[in-house]
N, C-alpha and C positions, 0 to 999 in steps of 0.2 A: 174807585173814587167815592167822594163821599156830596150828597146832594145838599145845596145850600139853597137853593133857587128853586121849587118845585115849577113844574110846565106850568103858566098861566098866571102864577104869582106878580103879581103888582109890586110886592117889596122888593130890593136889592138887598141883599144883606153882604160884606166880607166873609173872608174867610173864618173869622176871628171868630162871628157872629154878628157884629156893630150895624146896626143900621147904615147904609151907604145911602139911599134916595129911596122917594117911592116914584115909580114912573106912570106914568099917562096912560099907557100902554102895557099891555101883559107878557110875561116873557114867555117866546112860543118855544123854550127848550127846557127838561133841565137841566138844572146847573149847577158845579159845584166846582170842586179841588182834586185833584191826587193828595192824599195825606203827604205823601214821601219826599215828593219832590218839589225843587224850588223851580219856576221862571226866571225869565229874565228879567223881570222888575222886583226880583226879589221876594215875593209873595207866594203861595200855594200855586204850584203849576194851574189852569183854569180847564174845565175839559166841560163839554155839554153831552145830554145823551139823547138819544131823540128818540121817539115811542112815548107810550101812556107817562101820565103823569107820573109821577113819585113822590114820597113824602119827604118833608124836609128832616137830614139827618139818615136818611137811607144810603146804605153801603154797596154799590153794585160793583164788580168786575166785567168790564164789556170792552171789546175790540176800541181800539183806534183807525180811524180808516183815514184818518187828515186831520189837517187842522188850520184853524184861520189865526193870524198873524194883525192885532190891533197895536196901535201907537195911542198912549192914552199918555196926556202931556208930557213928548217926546220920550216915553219907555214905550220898548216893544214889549209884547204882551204875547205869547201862543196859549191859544185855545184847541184843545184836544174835541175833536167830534167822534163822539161814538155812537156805535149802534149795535145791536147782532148781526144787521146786515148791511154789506155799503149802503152807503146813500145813493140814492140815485142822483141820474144830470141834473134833474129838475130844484130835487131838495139840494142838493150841493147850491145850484144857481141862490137858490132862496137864502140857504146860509148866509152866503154871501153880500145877497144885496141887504140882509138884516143887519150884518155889522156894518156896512157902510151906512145907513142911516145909524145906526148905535153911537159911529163913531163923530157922527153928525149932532146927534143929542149929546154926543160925551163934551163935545167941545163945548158947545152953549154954556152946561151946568157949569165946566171947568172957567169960563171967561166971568159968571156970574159967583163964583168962586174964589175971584183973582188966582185962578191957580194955570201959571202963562205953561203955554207947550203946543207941541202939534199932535193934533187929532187926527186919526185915518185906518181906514182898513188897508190892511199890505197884499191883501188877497190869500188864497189857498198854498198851502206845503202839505208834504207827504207828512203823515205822521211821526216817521222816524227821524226828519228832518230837527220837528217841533222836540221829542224823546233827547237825541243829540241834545241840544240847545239847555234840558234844564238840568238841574240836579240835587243831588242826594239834598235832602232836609236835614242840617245837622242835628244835633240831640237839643244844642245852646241857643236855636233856634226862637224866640221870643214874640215873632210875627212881621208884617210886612216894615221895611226902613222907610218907608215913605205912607204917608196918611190917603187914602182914598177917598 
C-alpha cells in the first residue's frame, strides 16, 4: 500500500493527491490505497496501517488482518486494516468506534456539501471478505467516477 495519510495528520488528502478536508481532529492511523486495486466505489482500494507514524508517499507491504466496511453517501467503501501483528480486541474495538464517529463527521461535511446519501459504519469483515469484494485497477483507469 502506498501512505496518503501520515498517523496524526490533520490533512485528508485522495488518492489522486487533491485536498479532500482538513479535520478538527488528527488521523490516529496511517492511511492510504493498494495501488492495484479498485473498491467498491470505484476509487483506490482504502487500507490503514497501524504502528509509528509514516511519511506521506511511503510504500509498505504488511498483512491484512480485517477490515472495516464504511457507506459514505450511500457507496460502500472497505478499508483494509494492517498491521505486522493482529490487532488486538481493544484496538479492533477502537477501529471501530473511530469510523462510526468518521462516519458521523462524514455525513455533516456531506449535508454541508449538498452532497445527499447515507453515512455509517457497517462494522468489521474478514479481510478476504474486503480482498473478494475489489478489483484489479485497470491500466485505463483515470481515478475515482465520483468527486470526494
Amino acid at each position: 500500500m502506498i501512505i496518503e495519510i501520515p498517523r496524526g495528520s490533520f490533512i485528508k488528502r485522495g488518492s489522486a493527491g487533491q485536498l479532500d478536508f482538513i479535520s478538527p481532529l488528527p488521523c490516529p492511523f496511517n492511511y492510504g490505497s493498494v495501488p492495484d486495486l479498485l473498491g467498491l466505489e470505484g476509487d483506490l482500494l482504502d487500507a490503514l496501517v497501524l504502528g509509528p507514524r509514516l511519511a506521506q508517499g511511503t510504500r509498505v507491504r504488511v498483512k491484512a488482518w480485517g477490515a472495516v466496511t464504511l457507506t459514505d453517501r450511500g457507496m460502500q467503501d472497505d478499508k483494509l486494516v494492517c498491521s505486522v501483528q493482529p490487532p488486538s480486541a481493544s484496538t479492533r474495538d477502537f477501529i471501530l468506534r473511530f469510523f462510526h464517529r468518521y462516519a458521523k463527521c462524514k455525513g455533516l461535511l456531506n449535508f454541508f456539501r449538498r452532497q445527499p446519501g447515507r453515512n455509517a459504519c457497517e462494522g468489521w469483515c474478514e479481510a478476504g471478505v474486503a480482498l473478494r469484494r475489489a478489483r484489479p485497477k485497470p491500466g485505463t483507469w483515470k481515478g475515482a467516477p465520483v468527486d470526494f
